[in-house]
Structure formats: structure tokens, C-alpha cells
C-alpha positions in Angstrom: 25.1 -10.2 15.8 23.8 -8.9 12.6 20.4 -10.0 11.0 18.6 -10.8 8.2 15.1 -9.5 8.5 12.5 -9.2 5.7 9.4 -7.1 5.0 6.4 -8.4 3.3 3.3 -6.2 1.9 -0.1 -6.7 0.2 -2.3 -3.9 -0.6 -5.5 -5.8 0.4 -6.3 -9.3 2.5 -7.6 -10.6 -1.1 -4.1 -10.9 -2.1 -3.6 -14.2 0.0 -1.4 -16.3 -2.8 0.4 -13.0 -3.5 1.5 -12.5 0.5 1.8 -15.9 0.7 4.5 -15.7 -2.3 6.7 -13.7 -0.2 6.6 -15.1 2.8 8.1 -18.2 1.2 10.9 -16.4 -0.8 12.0 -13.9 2.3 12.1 -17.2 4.6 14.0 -19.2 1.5 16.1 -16.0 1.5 17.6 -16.7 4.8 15.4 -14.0 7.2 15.5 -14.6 10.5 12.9 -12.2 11.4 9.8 -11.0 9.6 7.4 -8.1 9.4 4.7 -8.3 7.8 1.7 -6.6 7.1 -1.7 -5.9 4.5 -1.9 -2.4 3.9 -2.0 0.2 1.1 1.0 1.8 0.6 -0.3 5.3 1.5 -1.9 4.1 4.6 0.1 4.3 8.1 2.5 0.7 7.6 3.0 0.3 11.1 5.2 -2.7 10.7 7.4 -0.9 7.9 8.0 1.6 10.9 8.5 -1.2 13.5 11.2 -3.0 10.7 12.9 0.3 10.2 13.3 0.8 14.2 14.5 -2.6 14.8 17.1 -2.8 12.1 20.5 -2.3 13.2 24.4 -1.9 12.0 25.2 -4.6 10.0 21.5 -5.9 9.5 20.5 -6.8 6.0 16.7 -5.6 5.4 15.0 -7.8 2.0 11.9 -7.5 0.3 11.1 -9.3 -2.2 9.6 -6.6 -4.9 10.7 -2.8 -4.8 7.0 -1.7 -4.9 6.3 -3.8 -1.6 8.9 -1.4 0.6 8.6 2.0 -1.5 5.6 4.3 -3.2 7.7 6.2 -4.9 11.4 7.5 -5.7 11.5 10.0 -3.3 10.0 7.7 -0.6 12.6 5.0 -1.6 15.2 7.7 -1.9 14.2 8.1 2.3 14.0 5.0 3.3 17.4 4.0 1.8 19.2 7.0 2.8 17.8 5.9 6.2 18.9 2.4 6.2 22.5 4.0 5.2 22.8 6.0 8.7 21.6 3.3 10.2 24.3 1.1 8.3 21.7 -1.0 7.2 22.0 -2.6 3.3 18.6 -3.2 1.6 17.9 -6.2 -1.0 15.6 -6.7 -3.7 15.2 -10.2 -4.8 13.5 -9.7 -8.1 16.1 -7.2 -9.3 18.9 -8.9 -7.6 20.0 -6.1 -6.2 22.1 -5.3 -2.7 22.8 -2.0 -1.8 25.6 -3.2 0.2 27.7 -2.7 -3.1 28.1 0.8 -4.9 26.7 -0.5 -8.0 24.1 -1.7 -6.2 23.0 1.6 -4.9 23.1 3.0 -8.0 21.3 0.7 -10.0 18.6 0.6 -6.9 17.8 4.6 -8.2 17.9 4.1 -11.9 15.4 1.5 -11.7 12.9 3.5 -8.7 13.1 6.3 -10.8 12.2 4.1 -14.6 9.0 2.8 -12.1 8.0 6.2 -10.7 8.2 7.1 -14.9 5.9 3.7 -15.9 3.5 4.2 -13.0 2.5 8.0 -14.1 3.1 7.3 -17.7 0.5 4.1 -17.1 -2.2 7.1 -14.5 -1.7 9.3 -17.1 -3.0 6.9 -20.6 -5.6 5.8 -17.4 -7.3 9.6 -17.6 -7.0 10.1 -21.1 -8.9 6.9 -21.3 -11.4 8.0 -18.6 -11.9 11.1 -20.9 -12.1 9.8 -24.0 -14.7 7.7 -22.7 -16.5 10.1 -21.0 -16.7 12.3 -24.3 -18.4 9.3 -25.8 -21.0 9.2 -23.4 -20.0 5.0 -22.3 -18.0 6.3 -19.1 -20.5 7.0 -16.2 -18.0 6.2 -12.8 -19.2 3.8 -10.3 -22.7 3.4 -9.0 -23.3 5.5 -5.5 -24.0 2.4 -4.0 -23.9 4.2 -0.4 -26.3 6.9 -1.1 -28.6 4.3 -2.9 -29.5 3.4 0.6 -29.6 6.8 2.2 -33.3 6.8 2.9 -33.1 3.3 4.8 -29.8 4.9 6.4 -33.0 7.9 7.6 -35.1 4.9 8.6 -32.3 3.1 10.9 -31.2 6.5 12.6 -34.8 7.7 13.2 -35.4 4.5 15.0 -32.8 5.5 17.4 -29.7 3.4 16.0 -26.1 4.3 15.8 -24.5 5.4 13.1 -21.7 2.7 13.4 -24.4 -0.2 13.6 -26.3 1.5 10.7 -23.1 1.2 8.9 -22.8 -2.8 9.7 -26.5 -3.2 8.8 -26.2 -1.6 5.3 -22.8 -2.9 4.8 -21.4 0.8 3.4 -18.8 3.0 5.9 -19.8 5.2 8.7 -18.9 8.2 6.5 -21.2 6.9 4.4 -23.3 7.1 7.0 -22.8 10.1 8.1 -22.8 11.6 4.3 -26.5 10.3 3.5 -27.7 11.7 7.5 -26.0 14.9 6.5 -28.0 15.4 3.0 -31.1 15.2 5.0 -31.0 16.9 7.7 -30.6 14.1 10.6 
């Protein structure tokens, strides 16, 4: 029995209406079984990899934006050239697309490769921006908040506290943590 299973992604937990969104769409969609996760797309997606493993011959795999599956072309170029030994088609529902068709395959790499083009083209005005602005003396990067709070990091850890409950305490990471003991010798 072939299935229709859909994958849903957010980059962060603030993106609640965003998730939400697609939940409703793969489920109006017709899939019968869902992964789902909130997770950067560089990060480990363990239920990307759980999806891929349970997909078999004759499933149909939907998200509902390309971004939410794939980082980049040669990323999507691996995960639909694994989908195809699997015998697996893929379906975008913004795009319309289906991969189940030729055209559909091909129009699936015109348009990953046009958004791998718009995302550097849009990093790359982002750093002549950055130095631009830096040249003008107005761009000074983002506050160190962490190692603002370096010597009260000092304080917690001479007092015998852990570096993970320091972390808690001054609400910054434990590498953070581990940064602002480092610089002074603890």
C-alpha cells in the first residue's frame, strides 16, 4: 500500500503560525503520515532522516515550500536523486510541482537552481551592505552580550558553581561560559 506522507520544517519555535501553515496544507493535501520537526536547515533534521527511511516504492513524499526539504541545489539534487532509487516521487505545493512526471523533474531543478542564484545574489548585496556600512563608521555588529557578564560568569564559578548552571543563571550558552572562564584564567 503506497503512502502519502509529508514533511514540515521551521527554522526556529517562534515560527508557530508559519508551522502551523503547513501542517494544515500537508493534512488538506491528503498525508497520511507526518514528520515534522523545528530545526535549522544546517542542523542534524532528524525527522528529515526518519521520513527519508520510512518512505517506500510508490510513496509520495510533499512539502509544502522547496526551502522547507532542501538548503540548496546540490542538497536537493541528493535528496531527489534519493527518492528516485527509492521510487519515491516528491511534491511541492507552492510550485505545483510532482516529480512523478518528467517535466516535473525538470522544472523541480530549474527552479532549485534560480533559488540557490537569489539566495547568494541576496548574501552577497547583505556584505556589500555590511561594508558599506562599516566604511561609514554606522555598522558596529552586535553587542557581546555574553562577555558583558564575564566577570559575574568569574563570580558564579569561584563560588563553586557549574558551568552549565552558570549558563542558566546568566541566560547566555555554556560556550559562553566557557569563553569568558577561559579569558581569565579559571
Amino acid at each position: 500500500m503506497t503512502a502519502i506522507v509529508g514533511y514540515a520544517r521551521t527554522s526556529t519555535l517562534e515560527q508557530v503560525a508559519g508551522f502551523e501553515a503547513q501542517l494544515r496544507e500537508l493534512k488538506a493535501a491528503g498525508c497520511t503520515k507526518l514528520f515534522q520537526e523545528q530545526v535549522s536547515s544546517v542542523a542534524k533534521r532528524q525527522q528529515l532522516e526518519a521520513c527519508l527511511d520510512y518512505l517506500r516504492e510508490g510513496d509520495t513524499l510533499i512539502v509544502t515550500k522547496l526551502d522547507r526539504l532542501a538548503r540548496n541545489v546540490s542538497h536537493l539534487g541528493q535528496l531527489v536523486a534519493a527518492l528516485k532509487v527509492k521510487g519515491v516521487s516528491l511534491r511541492i505545493l507552492d510550485l505545483g510541482l510532482d516529480t512523478s512526471t518528467p517535466t516535473g523533474e525538470l522544472i523541480l531543478n530549474m527552479m532549485g537552481a534560480v533559488a540557490q542564484f537569489e539566495r547568494q545574489m541576496m548574501l552577497e548585496r547583505q556584505r556589500e551592505g555590511i561594508a558599506k556600512a562599516k566604511a561609514e563608521g554606522k555598522y558596529k555588529g552586535r553587542t557581546p552580550t555574553a562577555m558583558i557578564q564575564a566577570q559575574r560568569a568569574c563570580e558564579l564559578a569561584a563560588e563553586g558553581r557549574k558551568r552549565a548552571d552558570i549558563a542558566r543563571t546568566l541566560r547566555i550558552s555554556e560556550r559562553s561560559v566557557y569563553r569568558a572562564l577561559g579569558a581569565s584564567g579559571l
